[in-house]
SEPA-12811 format. One record per residue (C-alpha): residue number from 1; residue in three letters; x, y, z. Coordinates in Angstrom, 3 decimals. Last residue first. Layout:
N
resi,resn,x,y,z
NUM,ALA,X,Y,Z
...
END
This chain:
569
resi,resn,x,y,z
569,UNK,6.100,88.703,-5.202
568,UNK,8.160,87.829,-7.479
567,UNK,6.142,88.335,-10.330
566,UNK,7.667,88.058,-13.823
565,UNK,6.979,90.887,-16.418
564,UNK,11.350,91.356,-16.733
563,UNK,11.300,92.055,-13.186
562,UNK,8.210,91.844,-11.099
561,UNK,7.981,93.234,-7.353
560,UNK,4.526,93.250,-5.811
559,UNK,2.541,96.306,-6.144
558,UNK,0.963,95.905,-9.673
557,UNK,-0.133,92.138,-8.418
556,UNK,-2.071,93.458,-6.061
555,UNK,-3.669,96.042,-7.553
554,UNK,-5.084,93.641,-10.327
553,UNK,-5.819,91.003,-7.276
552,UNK,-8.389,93.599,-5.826
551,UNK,-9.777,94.799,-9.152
550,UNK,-10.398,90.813,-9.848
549,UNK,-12.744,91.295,-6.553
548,UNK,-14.029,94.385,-7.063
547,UNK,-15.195,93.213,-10.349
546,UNK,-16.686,90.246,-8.777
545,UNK,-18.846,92.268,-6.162
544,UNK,-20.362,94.003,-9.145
543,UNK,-21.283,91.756,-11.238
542,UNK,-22.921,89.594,-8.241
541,UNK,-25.255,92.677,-7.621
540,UNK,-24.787,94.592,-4.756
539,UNK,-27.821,94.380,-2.111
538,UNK,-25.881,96.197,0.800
537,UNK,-26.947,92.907,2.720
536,UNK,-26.835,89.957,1.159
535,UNK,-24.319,91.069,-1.424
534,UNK,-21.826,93.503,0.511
533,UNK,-22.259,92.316,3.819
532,UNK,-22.575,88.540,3.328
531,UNK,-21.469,87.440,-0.012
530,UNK,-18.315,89.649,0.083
529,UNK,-17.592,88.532,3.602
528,UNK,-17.714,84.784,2.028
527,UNK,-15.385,86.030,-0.888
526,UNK,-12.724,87.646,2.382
525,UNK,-13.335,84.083,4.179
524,UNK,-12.323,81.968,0.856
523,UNK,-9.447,83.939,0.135
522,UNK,-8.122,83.697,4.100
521,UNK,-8.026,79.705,4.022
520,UNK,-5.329,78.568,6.057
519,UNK,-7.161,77.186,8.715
518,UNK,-7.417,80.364,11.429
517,UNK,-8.906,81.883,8.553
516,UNK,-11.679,79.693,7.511
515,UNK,-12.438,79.553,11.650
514,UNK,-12.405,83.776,11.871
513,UNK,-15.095,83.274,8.993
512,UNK,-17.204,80.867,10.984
511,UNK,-16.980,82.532,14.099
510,UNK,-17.433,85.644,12.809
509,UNK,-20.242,85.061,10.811
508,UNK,-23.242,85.797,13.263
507,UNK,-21.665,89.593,14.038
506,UNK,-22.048,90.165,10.221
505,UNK,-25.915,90.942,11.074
504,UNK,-24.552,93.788,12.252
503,UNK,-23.658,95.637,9.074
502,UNK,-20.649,97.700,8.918
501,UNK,-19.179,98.523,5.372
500,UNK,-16.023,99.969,6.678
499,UNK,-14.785,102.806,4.574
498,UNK,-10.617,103.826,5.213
497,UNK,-9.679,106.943,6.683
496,UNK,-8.502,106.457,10.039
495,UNK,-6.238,103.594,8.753
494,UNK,-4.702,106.094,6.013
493,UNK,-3.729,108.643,9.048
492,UNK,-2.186,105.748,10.944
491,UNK,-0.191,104.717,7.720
490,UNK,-0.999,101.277,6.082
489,UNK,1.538,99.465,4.382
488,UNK,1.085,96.759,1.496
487,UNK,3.767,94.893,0.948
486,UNK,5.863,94.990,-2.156
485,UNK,9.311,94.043,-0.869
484,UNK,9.827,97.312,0.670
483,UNK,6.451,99.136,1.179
482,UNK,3.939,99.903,-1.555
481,UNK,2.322,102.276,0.666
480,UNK,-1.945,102.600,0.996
479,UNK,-4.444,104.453,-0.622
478,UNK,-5.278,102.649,-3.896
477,UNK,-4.956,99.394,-2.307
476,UNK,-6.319,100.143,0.951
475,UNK,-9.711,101.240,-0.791
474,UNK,-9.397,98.074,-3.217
473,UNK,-9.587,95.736,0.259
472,UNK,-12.018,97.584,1.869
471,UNK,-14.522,97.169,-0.713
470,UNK,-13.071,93.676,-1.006
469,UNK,-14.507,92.827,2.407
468,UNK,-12.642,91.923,5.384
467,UNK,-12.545,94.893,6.939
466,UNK,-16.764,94.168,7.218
465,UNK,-15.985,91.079,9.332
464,UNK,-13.813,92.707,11.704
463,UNK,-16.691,95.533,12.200
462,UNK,-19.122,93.011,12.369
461,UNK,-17.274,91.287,15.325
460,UNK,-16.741,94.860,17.214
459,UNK,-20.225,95.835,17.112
458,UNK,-20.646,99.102,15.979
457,UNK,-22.727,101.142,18.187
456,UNK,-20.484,104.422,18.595
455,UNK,-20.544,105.909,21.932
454,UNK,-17.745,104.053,23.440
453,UNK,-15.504,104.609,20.762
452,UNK,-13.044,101.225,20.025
451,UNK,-9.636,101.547,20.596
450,UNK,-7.229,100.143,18.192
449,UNK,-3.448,99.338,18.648
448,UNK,-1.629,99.455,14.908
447,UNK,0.900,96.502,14.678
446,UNK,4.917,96.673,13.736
445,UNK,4.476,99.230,16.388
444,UNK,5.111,97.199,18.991
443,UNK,1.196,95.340,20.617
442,UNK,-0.272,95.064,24.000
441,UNK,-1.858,91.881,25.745
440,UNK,-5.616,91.426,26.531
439,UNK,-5.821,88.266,24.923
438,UNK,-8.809,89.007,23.756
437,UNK,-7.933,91.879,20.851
436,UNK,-9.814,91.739,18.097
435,UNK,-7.982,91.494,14.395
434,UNK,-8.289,93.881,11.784
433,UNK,-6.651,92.750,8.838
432,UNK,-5.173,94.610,5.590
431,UNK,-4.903,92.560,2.191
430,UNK,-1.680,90.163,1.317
429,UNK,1.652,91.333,1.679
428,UNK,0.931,92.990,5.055
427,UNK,2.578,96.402,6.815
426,UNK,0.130,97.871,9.611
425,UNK,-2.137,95.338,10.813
424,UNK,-4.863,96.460,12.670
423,UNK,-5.380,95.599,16.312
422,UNK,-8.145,95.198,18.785
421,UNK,-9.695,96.626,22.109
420,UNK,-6.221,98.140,22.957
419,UNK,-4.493,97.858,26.363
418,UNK,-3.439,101.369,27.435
417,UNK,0.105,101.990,26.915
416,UNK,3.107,100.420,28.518
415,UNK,5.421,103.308,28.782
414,UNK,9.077,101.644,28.473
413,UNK,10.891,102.100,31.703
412,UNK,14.970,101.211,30.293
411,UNK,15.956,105.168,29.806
410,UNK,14.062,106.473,33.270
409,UNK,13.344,108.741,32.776
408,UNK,12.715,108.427,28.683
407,UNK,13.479,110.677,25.897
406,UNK,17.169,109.430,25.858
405,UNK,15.629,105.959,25.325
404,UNK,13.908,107.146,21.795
403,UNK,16.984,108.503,20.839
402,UNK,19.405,105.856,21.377
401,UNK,21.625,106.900,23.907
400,UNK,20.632,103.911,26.563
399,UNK,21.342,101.400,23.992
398,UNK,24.859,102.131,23.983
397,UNK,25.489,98.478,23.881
396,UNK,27.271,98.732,27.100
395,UNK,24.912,101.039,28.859
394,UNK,21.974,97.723,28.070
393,UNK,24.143,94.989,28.883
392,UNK,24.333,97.536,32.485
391,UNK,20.590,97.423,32.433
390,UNK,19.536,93.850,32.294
389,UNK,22.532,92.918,34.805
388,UNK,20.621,95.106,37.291
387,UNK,17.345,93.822,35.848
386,UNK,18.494,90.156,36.953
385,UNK,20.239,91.337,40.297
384,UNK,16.731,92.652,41.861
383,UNK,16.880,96.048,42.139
382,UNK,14.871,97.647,39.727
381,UNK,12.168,95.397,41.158
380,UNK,10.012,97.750,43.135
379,UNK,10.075,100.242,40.947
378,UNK,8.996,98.241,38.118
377,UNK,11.170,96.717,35.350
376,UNK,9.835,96.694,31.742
375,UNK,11.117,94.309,30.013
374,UNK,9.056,93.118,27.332
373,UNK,7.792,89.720,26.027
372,UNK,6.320,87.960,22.773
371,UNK,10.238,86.933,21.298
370,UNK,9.086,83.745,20.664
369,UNK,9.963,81.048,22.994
368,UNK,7.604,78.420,21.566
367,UNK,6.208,78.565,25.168
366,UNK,5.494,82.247,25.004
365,UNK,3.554,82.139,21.430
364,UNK,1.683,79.417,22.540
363,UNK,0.332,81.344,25.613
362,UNK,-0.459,83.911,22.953
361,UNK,-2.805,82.198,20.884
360,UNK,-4.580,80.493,24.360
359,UNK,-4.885,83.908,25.423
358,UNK,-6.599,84.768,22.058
357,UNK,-5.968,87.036,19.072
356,UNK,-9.273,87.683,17.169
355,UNK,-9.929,87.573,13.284
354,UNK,-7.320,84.874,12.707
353,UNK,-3.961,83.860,12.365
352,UNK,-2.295,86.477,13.656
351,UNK,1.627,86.027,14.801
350,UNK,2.399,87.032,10.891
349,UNK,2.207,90.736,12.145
348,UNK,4.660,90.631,14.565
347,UNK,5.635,92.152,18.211
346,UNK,2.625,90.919,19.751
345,UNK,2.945,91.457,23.788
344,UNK,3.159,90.425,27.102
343,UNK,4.545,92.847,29.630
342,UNK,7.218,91.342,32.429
341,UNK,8.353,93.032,34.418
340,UNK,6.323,91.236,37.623
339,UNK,7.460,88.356,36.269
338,UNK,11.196,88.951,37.907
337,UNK,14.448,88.926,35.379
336,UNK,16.737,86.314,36.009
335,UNK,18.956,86.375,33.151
334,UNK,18.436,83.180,32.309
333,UNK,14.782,83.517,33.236
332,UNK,14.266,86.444,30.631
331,UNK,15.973,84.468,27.799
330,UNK,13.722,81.119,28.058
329,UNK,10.552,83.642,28.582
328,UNK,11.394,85.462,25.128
327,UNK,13.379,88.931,24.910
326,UNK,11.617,92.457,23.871
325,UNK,13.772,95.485,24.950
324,UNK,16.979,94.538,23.868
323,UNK,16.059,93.164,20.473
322,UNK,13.648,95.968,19.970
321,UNK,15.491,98.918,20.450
320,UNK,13.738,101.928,20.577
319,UNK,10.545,101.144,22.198
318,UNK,7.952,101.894,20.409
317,UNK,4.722,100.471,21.536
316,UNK,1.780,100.702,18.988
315,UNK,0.599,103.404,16.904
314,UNK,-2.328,104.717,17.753
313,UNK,-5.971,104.413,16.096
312,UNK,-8.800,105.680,17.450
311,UNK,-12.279,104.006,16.362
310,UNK,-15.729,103.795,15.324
309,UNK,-15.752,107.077,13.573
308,UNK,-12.318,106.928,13.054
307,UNK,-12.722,103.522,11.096
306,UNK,-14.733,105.053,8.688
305,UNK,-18.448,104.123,8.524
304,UNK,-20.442,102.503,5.527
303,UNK,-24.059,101.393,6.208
302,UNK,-25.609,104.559,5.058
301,UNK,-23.816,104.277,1.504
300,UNK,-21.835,106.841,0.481
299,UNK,-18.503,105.199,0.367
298,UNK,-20.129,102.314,-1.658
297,UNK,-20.555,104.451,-4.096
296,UNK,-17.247,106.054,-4.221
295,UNK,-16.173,102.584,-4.490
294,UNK,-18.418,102.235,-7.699
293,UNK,-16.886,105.031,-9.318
292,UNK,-13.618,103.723,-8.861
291,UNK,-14.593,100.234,-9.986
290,UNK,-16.239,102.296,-13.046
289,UNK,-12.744,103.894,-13.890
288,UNK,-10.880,100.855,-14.555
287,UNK,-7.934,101.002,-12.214
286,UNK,-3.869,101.771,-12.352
285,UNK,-1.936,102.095,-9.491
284,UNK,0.494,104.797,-9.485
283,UNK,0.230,106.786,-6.249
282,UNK,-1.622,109.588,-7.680
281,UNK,-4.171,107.079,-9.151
280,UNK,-3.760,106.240,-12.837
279,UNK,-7.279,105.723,-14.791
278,UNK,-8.642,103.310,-17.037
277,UNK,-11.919,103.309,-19.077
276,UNK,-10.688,107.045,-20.310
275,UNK,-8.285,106.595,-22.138
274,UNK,-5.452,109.368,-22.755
273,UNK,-5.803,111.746,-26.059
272,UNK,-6.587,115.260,-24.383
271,UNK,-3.189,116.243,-25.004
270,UNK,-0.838,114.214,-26.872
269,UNK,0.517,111.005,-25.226
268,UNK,4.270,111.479,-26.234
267,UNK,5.580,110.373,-22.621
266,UNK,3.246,107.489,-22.407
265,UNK,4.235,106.103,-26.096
264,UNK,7.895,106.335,-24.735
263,UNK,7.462,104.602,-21.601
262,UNK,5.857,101.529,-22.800
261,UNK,9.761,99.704,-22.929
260,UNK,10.006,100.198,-19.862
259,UNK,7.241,97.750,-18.945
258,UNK,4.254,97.547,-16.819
257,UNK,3.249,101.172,-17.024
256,UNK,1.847,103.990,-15.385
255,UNK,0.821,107.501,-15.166
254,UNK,0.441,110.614,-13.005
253,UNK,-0.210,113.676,-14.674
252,UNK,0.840,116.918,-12.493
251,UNK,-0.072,120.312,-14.437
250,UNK,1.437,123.368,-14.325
249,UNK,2.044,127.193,-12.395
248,UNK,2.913,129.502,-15.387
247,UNK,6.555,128.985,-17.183
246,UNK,10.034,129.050,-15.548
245,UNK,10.363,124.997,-17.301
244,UNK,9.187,124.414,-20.282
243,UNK,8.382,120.350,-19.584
242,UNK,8.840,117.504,-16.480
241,UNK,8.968,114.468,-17.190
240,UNK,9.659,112.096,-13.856
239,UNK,10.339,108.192,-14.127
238,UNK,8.972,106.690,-11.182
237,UNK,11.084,103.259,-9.836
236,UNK,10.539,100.194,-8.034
235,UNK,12.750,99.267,-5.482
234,UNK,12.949,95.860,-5.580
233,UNK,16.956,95.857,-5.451
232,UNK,20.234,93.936,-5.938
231,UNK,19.973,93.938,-10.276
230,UNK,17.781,97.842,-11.065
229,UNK,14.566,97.431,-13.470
228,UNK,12.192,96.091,-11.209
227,UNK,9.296,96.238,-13.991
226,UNK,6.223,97.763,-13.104
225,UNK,7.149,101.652,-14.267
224,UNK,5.470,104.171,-12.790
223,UNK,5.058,107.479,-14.843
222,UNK,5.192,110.726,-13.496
221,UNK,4.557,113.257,-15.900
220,UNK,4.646,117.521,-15.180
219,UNK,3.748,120.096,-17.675
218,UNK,3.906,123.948,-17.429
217,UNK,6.912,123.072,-15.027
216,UNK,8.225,125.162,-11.595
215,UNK,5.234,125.377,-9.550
214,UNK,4.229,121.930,-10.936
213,UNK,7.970,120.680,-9.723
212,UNK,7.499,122.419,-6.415
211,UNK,4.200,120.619,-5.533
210,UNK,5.860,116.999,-6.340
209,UNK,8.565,117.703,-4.284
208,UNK,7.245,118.870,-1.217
207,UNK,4.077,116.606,-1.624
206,UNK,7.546,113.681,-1.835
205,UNK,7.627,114.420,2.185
204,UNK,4.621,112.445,2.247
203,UNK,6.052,109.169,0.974
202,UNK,4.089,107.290,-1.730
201,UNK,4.305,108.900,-5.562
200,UNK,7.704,110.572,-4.946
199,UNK,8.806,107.726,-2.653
198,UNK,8.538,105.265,-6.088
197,UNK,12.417,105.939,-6.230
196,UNK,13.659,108.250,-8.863
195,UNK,14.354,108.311,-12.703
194,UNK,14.747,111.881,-14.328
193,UNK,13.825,113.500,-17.322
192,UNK,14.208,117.159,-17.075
191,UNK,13.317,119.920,-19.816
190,UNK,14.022,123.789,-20.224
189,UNK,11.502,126.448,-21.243
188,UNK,14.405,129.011,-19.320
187,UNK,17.162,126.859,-18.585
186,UNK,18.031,124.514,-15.460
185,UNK,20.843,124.852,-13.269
184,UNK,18.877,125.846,-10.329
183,UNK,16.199,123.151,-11.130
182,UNK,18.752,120.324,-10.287
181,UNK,18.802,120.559,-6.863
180,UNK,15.007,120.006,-5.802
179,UNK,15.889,116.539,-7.858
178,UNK,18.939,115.954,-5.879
177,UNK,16.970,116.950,-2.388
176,UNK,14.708,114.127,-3.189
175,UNK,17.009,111.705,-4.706
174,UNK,19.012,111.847,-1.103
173,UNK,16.329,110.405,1.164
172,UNK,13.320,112.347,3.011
171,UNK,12.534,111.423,6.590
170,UNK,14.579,114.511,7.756
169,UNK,11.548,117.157,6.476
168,UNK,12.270,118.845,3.315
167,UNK,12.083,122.174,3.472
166,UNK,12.416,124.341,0.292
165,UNK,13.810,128.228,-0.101
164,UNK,16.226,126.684,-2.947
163,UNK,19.121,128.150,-1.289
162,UNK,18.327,126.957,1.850
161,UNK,17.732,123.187,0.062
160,UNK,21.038,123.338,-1.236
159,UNK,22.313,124.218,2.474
158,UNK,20.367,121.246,3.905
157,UNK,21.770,118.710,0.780
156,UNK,25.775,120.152,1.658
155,UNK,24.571,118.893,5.107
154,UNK,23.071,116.031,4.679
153,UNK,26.454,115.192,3.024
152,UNK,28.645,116.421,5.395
151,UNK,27.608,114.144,7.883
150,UNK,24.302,111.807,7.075
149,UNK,22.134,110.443,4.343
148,UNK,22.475,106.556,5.741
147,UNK,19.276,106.865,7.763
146,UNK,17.215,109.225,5.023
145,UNK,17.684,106.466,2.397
144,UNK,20.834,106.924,-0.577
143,UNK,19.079,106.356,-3.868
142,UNK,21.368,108.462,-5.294
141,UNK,19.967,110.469,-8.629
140,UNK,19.251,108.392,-12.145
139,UNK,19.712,111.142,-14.766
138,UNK,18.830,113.978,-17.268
137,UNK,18.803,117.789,-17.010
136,UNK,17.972,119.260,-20.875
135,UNK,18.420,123.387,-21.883
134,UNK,21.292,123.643,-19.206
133,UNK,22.265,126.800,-17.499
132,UNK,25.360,125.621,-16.973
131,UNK,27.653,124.607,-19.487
130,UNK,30.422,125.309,-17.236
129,UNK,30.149,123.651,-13.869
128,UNK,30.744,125.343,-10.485
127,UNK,28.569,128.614,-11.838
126,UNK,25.823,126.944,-11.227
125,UNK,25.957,125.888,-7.686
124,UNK,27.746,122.542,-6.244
123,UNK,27.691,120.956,-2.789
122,UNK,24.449,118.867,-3.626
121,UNK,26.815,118.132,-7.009
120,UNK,28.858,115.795,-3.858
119,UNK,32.193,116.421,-6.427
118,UNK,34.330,114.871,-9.493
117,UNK,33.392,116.243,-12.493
116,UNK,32.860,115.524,-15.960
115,UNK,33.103,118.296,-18.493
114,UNK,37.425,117.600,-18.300
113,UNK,36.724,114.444,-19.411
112,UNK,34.590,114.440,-22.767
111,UNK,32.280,111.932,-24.036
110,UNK,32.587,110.382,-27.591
109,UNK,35.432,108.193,-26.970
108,UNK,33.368,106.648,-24.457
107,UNK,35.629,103.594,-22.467
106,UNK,37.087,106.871,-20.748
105,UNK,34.297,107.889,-19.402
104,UNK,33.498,104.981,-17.679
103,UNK,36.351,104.554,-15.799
102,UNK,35.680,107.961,-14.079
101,UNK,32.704,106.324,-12.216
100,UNK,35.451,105.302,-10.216
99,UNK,35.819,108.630,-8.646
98,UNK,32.255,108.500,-6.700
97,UNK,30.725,111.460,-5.757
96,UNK,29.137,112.379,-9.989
95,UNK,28.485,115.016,-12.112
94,UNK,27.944,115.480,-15.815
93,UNK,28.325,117.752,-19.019
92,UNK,27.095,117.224,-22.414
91,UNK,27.487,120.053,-25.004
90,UNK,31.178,119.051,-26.016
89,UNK,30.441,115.586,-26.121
88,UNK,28.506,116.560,-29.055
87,UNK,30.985,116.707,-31.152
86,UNK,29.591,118.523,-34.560
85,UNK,25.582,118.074,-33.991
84,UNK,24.199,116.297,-37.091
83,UNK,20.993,115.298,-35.641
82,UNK,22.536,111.433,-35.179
81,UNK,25.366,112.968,-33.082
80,UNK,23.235,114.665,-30.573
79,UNK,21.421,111.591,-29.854
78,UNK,24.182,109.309,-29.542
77,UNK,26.295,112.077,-27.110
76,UNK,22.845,112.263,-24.953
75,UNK,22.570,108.518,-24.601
74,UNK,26.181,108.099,-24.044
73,UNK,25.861,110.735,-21.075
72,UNK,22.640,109.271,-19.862
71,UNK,24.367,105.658,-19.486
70,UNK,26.938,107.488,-18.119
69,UNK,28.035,104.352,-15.544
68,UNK,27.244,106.757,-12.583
67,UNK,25.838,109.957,-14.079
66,UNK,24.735,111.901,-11.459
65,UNK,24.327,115.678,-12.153
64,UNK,23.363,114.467,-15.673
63,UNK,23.683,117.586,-17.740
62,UNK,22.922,118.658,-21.215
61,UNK,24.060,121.622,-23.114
60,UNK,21.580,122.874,-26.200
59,UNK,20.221,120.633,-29.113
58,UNK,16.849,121.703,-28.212
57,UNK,12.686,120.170,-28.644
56,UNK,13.249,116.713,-28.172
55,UNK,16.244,116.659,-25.974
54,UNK,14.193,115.442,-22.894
53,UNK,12.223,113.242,-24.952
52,UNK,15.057,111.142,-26.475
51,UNK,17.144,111.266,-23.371
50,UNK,14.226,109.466,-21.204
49,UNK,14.132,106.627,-23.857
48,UNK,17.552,106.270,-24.404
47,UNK,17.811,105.943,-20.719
46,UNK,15.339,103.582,-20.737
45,UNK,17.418,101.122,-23.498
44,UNK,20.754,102.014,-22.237
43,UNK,20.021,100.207,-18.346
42,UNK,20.136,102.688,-15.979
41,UNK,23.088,102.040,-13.008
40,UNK,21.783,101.343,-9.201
39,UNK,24.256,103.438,-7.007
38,UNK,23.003,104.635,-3.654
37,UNK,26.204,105.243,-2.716
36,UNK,25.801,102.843,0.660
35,UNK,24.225,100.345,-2.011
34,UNK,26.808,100.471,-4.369
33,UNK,29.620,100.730,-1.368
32,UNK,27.583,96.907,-0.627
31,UNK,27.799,96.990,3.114
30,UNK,30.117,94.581,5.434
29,UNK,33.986,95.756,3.968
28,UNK,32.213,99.299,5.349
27,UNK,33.052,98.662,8.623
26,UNK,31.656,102.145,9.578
25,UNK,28.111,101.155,10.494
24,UNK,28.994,101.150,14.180
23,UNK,30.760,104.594,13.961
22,UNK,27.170,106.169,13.096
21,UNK,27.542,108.719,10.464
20,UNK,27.505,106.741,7.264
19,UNK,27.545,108.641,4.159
18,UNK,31.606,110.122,5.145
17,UNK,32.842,107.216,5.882
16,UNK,31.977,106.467,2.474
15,UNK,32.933,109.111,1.152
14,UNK,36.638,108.927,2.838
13,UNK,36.653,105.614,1.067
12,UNK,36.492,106.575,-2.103
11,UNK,38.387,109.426,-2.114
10,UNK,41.278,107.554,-0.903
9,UNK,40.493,104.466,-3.594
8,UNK,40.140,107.143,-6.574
7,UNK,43.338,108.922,-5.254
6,UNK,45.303,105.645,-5.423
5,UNK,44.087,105.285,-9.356
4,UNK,42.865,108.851,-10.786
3,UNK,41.034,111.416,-10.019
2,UNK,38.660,113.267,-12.432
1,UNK,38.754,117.450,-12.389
END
């Protein structure tokens, strides 16, 4: 069913029009159609490797339901062939969207054309593709995020999902609702190897996934793998093992590595023969087992509250569209918008520089014309001609049907929140802060607002002071989101939970530490915090303190993008 030349381009094009629902993302000479597709082709070595295991145990039909540059195809055919299989093309079968993948076929006199189709497989069942059921499902699925998987391709993916009897909530991206896909055209004790986005060990609509593939496998492996292996992208990727499938409920194993290249040794680990001075956390960061142990301890100990019982954490303004909403002074007295709506605020994490955000920090921020300010016109002053003109740029850019503005009455009144008592940061390269609030100003949501319990009696200082130590800086590690780029993000929920050693002694070395800081020298403060709460105070020996410490820049560096074993983070 392939297309060829004019058709390819026609087909093409209507599926890209067809990924991108809004008609201001349309111009599609601006995006990358790889990127729009979701395309990041497998390089032959690791799909050798994830072939290899997949067909270990059958010879029977294979299918890669996306198989881009058929690195999994040519794989399969190569394996096949060397076990004496009579042409194997014959038993291997793929899908993909895009026509052009087409051209790669027909370099592989091995594969064969009429088993590869052309079609969304999200809008395919079994009995669409002969072969099916298939003893071995192998691939690299669409990387497509939830904001670009629109139209009649969410769509085909919500009726899939029917079928399946799963719900995946509308944050989750294409390779999700591929992999849910594939297991109705799998075979009894079948086998899928599969390479998807590090989502499935970080975003919570991946429990969906994760819980269906153990209800589905006797054996489930995800294994992280280090190295950025994909040219035009950090995304770091999870290859997924799953074994004899239709069997009893199974077991998830989460595992990783720095290279590709380990991924075979991890897949053939026999049972009951991993290490056990290292251990893989379910979101793929790897840890000696006594630093876990001696978190735990430190979780337990008197001094050691969570930040919800000390705090409650909210998300910070949203407003919908940032630009519009949040101008600097220079902008806002062009247009001629009053004072009086105006709301000062910090819209970005790099804007703290210490352990408290002052009046004097943010006065600088307003006469360096940053964007720290946002519209928010009162009654009174809705019509003065500066927040007239203010609104009608605003109809004209549509911004006024943007979902979070269509929740408003009216649209352009932003709801200011309380004032918070200070702020966390929410996505950071280098460790979490907690900063106190003196300037009195709000904060977006790029920050988390905090407000401290009147009935606990934590002082604020030694609470800043105790975020700063490494105990808190492993926890966040092992609990937090590798976000894009390799920084660390911080979910409310994951805020509320983190262990605050909170001595109050620590209130005497704010100053001093918030002044390291504020200079440029963060490491030094978060080893002096170290030496004052956790050693002079919680008593932990030296050893100790230092292996939390080197644990600290271990997870770092696993979180920060490498390729090839270099760090570019």
């Amino acid at each position: 069913m392939a297309l060829h030349s004019a058709e390819q381009n026609v087909a093409n094009k209507q599926l890209l029009n067809a990924l991108v629902a809004d008609p201001a993302r349309r111009e599609i000479s601006r995006i990358n159609p790889r990127r729009l597709l979701g395309a990041y082709y497998t390089p032959d070595a690791l799909a050798n490797i994830l072939a290899t295991w997949a067909l270990a145990p059958e010879n029977g039909n294979v299918l890669d339901p996306s198989f881009g540059g058929c690195a999994f195809l040519n794989a399969a055919t190569t394996i096949l062939a060397s076990r004496g299989v009579s042409k194997p093309g014959e038993r291997v079968f793929g899908v993909d969207v895009d026509p052009t993948c087409m051209e790669y076929v027909h370099k592989d006199q091995n594969l064969v054309e009429k088993n590869c189709i052309i079609r969304d497989f999200l809008s395919l069942s079994p009995k669409n593709i002969p072969g099916a059921p298939f003893h071995t499902i192998i691939g690299n699925p669409p990387y497509v995020r939830h904001h670009w998987f629109n139209g009649t391709i969410r769509k085909a993916g919500r009726t899939a999902m029917a079928a399946a009897g799963v719900t995946l909530p509308e944050t989750a991206s294409a390779w999700a609702y591929f992999l849910i896909h594939t297991l109705s055209f799998i075979a009894k004790n079948g086998r899928l190897a599969m390479l998807v986005p590090e989502a499935i060990l970080q975003a919570d609509y991946a429990t969906v996934v994760r819980d269906l593939l153990t209800s589905r496998f006797d054996h489930v492996c995800l294994v992280h793998i280090r190295d950025r292996l994909f040219e035009g992208t950090d995304e770091a990727v999870v290859a997924v093992a799953a074994s004899q499938y239709g069997g009893k409920k199974g077991t998830l194993r989460v595992e990783a590595v720095e290279h590709s290249e380990d991924l075979a040794a991890v897949l053939n680990i026999p049972k009951g023969g991993r290490s056990t001075s290292h251990l893989t956390t379910q979101k793929g960061r790897r840890i000696d087992s006594q630093t876990v142990q001696l978190l735990g301890e430190l979780e337990q100990h008197s001094a050691t509250k969570k930040i919800s019982d000390v705090a409650t954490v909210r998300v910070g303004l949203v407003t919908g569209a940032n630009k519009y909403f949040i101008r600097n002074a220079k902008n806002l007295k062009q247009i001629g918008i009053p004072q009086e709506s105006w709301v000062q605020l910090v819209s970005r994490t790099r804007w703290l520089s210490g352990l408290d955000f002052t009046k004097e920090d943010l006065q600088e921020l307003v006469e360096a014309d940053q964007q720290a300010i946002l519209v928010r016109p009162t009654p009174a002053s809705k019509k003065a001609p500066g927040i007239k003109q203010w609104i009608d740029e605003g109809i004209k850019a549509d911004v006024h049907k943007r979902y979070k503005c269509t929740i408003r009455d009216p649209w352009f009144r932003v709801d200011p929140k309380t004032i918070p008592d200070a702020f966390a940061t929410c996505t950071r390269m280098g460790a979490p802060l907690l900063v106190l609030n003196e300037a009195g100003c709000r904060c977006t949501n790029a920050l988390h607002a905090m407000y401290w319990h009147c009935r606990s009696d934590a002082l604020p200082p030694a609470i800043a002071v105790g975020f700063l130590t490494s105990a808190v800086s492993v926890w966040a590690e092992l609990h937090g989101r590798r976000y894009g780029g390799g920084v660390l993000k911080m979910e409310p929920g994951t805020l509320n939970r983190t262990p605050v050693p909170i001595v109050q002694s620590a209130e005497d070395a704010f100053d001093e530490l918030n002044k390291l800081i504020r200079n440029g020298r963060e490491a030094e403060a978060r080893k002096r915090a170290d030496d004052l709460v956790l050693g002079d105070q919680l008593g932990l020996p030296k050893k100790d303190i230092q292996r939390l410490q080197q644990a600290h820049a271990q997870l770092m560096t696993q979180r920060r993008p490498t390729r090839n074993g270099t760090n570019h983070g």
